[in-house]
C-alpha positions as CSV (number, residue, x, y, z in Angstrom):
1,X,114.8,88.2,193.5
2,X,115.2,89.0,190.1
3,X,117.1,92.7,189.2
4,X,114.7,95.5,187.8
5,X,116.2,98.2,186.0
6,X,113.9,101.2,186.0
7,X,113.5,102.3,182.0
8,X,112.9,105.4,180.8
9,X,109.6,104.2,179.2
10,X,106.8,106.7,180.5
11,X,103.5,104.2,180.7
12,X,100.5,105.8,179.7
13,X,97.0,106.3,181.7
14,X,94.9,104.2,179.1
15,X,95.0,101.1,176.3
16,X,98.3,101.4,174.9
17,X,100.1,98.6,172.5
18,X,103.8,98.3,174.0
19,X,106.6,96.9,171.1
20,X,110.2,96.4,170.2
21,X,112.4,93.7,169.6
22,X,112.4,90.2,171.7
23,X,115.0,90.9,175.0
24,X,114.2,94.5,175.3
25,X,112.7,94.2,178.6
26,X,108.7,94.2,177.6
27,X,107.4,91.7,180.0
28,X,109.8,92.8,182.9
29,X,108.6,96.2,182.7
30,X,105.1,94.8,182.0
31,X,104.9,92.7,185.2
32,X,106.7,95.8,187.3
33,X,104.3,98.1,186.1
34,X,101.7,96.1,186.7
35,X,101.5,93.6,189.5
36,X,98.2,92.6,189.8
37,X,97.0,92.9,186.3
38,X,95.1,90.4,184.4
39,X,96.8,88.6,181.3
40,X,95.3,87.8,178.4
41,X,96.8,87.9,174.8
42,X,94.0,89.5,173.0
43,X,94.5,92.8,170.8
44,X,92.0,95.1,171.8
45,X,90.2,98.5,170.4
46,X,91.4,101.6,171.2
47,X,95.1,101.4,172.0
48,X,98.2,103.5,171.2
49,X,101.8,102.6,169.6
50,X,104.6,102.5,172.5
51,X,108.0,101.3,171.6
52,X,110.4,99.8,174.1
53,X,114.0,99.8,173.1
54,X,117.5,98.4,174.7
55,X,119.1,100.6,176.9
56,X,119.8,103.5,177.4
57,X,123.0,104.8,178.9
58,X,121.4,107.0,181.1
59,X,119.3,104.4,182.2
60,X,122.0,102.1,183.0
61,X,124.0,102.5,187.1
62,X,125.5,98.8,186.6
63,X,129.3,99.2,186.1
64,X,129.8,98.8,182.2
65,X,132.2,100.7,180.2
66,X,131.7,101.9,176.8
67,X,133.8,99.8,175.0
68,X,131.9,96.8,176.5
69,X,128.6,98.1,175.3
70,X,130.0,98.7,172.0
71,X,131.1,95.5,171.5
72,X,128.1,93.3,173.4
73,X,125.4,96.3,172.9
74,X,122.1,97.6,175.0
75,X,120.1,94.6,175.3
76,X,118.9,93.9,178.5
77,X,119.1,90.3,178.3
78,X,122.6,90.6,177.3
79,X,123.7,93.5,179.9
80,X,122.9,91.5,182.5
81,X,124.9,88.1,181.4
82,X,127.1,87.3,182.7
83,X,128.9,85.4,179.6
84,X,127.5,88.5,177.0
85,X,129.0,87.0,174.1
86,X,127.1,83.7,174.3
87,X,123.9,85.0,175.5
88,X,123.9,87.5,171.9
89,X,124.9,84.1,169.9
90,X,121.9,82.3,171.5
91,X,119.7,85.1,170.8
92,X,120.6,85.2,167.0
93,X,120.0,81.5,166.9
94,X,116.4,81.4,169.2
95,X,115.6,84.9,167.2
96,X,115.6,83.4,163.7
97,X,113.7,79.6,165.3
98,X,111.0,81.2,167.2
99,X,110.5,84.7,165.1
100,X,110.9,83.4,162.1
101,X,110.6,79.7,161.1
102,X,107.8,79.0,164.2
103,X,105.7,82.0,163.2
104,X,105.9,80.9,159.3
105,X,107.3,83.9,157.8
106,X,109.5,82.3,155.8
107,X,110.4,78.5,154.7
108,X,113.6,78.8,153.7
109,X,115.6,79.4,156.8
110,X,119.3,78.6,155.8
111,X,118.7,81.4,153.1
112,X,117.1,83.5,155.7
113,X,120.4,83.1,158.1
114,X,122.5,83.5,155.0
115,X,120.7,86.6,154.3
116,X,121.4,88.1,157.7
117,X,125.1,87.7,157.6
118,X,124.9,89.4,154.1
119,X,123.3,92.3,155.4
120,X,125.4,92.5,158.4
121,X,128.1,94.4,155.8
122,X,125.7,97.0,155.1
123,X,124.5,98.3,158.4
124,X,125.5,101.9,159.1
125,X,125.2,102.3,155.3
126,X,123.3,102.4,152.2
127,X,122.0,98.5,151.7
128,X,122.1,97.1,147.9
129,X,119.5,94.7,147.8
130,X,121.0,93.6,144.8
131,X,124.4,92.5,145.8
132,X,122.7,91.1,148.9
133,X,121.1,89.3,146.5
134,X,123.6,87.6,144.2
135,X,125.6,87.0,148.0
136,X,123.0,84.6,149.4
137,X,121.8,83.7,145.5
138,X,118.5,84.9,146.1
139,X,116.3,86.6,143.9
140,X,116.4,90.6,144.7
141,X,112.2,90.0,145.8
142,X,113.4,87.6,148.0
143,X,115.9,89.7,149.8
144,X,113.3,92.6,149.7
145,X,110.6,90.5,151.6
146,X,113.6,89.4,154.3
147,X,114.0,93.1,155.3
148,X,110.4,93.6,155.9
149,X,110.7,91.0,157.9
150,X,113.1,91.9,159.9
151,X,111.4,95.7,160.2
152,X,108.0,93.8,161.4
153,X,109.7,92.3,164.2
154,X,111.8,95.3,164.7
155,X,115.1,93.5,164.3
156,X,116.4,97.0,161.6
157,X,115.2,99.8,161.0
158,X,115.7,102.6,158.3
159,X,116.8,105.9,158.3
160,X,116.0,108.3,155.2
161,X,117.7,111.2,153.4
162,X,117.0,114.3,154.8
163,X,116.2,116.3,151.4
164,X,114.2,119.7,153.2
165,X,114.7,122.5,150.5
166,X,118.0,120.8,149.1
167,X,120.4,122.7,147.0
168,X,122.4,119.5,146.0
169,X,121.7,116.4,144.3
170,X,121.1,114.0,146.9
171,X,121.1,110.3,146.8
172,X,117.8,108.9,147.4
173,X,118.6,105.5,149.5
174,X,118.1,105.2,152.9
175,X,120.4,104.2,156.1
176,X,120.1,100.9,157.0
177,X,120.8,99.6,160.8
178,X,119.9,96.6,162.9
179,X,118.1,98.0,165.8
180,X,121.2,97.1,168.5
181,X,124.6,96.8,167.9
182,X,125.4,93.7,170.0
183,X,123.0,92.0,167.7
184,X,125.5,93.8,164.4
185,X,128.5,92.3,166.1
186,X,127.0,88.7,166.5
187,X,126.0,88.9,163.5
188,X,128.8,90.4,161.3
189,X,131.7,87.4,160.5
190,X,134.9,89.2,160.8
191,X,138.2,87.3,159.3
192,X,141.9,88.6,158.0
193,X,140.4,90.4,155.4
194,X,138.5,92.4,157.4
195,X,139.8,96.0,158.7
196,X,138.4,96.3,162.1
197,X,138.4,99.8,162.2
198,X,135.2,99.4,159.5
199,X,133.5,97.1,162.0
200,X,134.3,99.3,164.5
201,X,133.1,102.5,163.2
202,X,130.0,100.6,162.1
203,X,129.5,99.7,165.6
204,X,129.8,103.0,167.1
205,X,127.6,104.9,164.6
206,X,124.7,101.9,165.0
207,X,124.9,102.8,168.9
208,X,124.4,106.4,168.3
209,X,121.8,105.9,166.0
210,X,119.8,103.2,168.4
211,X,120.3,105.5,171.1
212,X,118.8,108.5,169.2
213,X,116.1,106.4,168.7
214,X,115.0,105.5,172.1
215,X,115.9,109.0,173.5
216,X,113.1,110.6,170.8
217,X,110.6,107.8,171.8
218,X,110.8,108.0,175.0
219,X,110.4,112.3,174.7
220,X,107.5,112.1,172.5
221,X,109.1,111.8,168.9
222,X,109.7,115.8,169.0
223,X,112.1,114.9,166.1
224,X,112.7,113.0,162.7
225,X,115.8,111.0,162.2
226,X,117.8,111.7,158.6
227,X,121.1,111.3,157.3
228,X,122.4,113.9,154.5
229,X,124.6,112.2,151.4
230,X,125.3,114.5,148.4
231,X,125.2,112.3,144.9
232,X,129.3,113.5,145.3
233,X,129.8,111.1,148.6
234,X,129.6,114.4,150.8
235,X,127.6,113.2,154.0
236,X,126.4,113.7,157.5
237,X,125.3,110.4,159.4
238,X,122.4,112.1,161.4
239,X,119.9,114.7,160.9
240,X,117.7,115.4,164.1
241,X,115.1,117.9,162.9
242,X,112.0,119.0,164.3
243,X,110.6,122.3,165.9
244,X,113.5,123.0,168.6
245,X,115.4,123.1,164.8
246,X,118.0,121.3,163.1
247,X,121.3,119.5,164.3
248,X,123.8,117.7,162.4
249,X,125.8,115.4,163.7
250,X,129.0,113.1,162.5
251,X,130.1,110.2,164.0
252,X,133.7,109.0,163.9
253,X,135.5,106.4,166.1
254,X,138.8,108.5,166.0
255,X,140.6,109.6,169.3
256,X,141.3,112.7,168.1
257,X,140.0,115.8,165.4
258,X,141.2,116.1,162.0
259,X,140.1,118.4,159.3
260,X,138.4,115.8,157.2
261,X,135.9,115.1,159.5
262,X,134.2,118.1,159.8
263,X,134.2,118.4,156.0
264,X,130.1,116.9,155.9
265,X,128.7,119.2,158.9
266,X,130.9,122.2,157.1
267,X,129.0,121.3,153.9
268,X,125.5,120.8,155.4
269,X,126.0,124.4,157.5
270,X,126.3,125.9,154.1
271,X,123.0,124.5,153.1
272,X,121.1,124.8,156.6
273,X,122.9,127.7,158.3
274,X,120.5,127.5,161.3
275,X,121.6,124.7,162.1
276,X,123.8,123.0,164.9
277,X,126.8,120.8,164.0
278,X,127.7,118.6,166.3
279,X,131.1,115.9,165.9
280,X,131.1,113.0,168.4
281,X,134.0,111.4,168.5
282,X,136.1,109.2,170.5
283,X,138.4,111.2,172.5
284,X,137.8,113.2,175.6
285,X,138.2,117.2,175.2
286,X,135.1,119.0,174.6
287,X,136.0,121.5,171.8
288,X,134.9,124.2,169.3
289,X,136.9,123.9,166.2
290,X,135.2,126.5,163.0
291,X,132.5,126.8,165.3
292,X,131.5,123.3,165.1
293,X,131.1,121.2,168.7
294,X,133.3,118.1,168.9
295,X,132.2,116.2,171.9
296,X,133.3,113.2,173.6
297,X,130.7,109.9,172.2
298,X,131.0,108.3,175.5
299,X,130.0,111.4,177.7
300,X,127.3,112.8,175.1
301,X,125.3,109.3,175.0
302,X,125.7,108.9,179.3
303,X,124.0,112.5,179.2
304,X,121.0,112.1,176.2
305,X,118.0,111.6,179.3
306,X,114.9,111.4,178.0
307,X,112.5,114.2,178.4
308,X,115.7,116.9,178.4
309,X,116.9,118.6,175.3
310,X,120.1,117.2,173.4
311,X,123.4,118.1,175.4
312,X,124.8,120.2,173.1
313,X,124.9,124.1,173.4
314,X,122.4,126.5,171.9
């Protein structure tokens, strides 16, 4: 009998259009949910928008440790391989056939597959279509129509400046991420050149930020997603804002707390004193350093439930 992992998904009590990336667990949870229903393709009239994304961590009781989902990811069809590597290389590859070259959406698939490595370098930061561009010698258009590709089949998605009542000159970019970071690593070459503490710290802040995501999906989008980046290079990698207020939090794959890294939630308190700064961080004390939290990554993201408020003190 094939193994059903219970999702945090709430299904709704009418019509309702369910989405998110291929491997996310749709038609599992479909079939689950509902046994003995009818199927039939069709679109209908009066439906909502429901997302579906990989895992959670506190949706998860199989024995995987954190360094193993930040190298393979959340993806359910990965999470339960048992060869996780493989099964996210065969994904890429069935992704960009099926998705992509049998649905028509583009011709050119070598430039397409090209372009995906190429953007690989800019997730967890600002992407330059231009240099993507002249990478996979594509016209800048080109490289523009690939990413709304990839966003209508929810393989990236964006996260904007948060610019609320600024006091600073703010760049005007936004974030950009693929939507798990198993699918990052597979995607992202990595050779001598390559300093795998960036890849690393990409990794991690991807996870946080695809976890954010499905936590605030799954609890009724009660907030909007932002990073802060002065035009100076002063920055804050997530914004959650919405009516239980504003939190700031910084992600860095350190084991340990240095002065530097609180420099972007000290700045940000300065402009938004209301709000909460959070550090998450790779080591395992819980502390308060200039009355800023620095949590443990690992324990923060096991305790983010849908439905509950943000683990963080008040």
């Amino acid at each position: 009998m094939e193994l059903f992992i219970p999702r945090s998904f709430t299904p709704l009590e009418h019509s309702y259009f369910l989405f998110g990336p291929r491997g996310t667990g749709k038609s599992s949870f479909l079939r689950h949910q509902y046994p003995v229903a009818l199927w039939i393709d069709l679109l209908a009239g009066r439906v909502l928008w429901r997302t579906l994304h990989p895992f959670l961590f506190s949706e998860l009781t199989l024995e995987k440790t954190f360094a193993e989902s930040l190298q393979h990811g959340m993806l359910p069809v990965v999470v339960s391989s048992p060869v996780p590597s493989d099964t996210l290389a065969t994904y890429i590859s069935l992704y960009i056939r099926e998705e992509v070259q049998m649905e028509g959406l583009t011709r050119k698939v070598g430039n397409f597959s090209r372009f995906l490595e190429a953007a690989s370098f800019s997730h967890a930061s600002v992407l330059n279509t231009s240099n993507v561009a002249r990478e996979c010698q594509v016209e800048r258009k080109t490289v523009e129509s690939y990413i709304g590709i990839l966003e209508d089949i929810h393989l990236v998605f964006k996260v904007p400046v948060f610019s609320k009542k600024a006091k600073r000159a703010l760049i005007s970019h936004a974030k950009f991420y693929f939507f798990d970071t198993g699918v990052f690593r597979a995607l992202r070459p990595a050779g001598p050149l390559d300093r795998p503490e960036e890849i690393e710290g990409a990794a991690l802040e991807g996870l946080v930020a695809q976890q954010f995501r499905a936590w605030n999906a799954y609890s009724g989008n009660r907030y909007e997603m932002f990073f802060w980046r002065t035009q100076g290079g002063v920055e804050v990698d997530f914004i959650l804002y919405g009516e239980d207020g504003i939190h700031a939090f910084e992600v860095k794959n350190s084991d340990r707390v240095r002065p530097e890294d609180l420099r972007g939630l000290k700045a940000f308190r300065q402009d938004y004193p209301a709000c909460t700064a959070v550090l998450l961080y790779r080591g395992k004390e819980r502390l308060l350093v200039d009355n800023i939290q620095c949590l443990p990554c690992a324990d923060f993201l096991r305790e983010l439930v849908p439905g509950t408020r943000l683990p963080i003190m008040a």
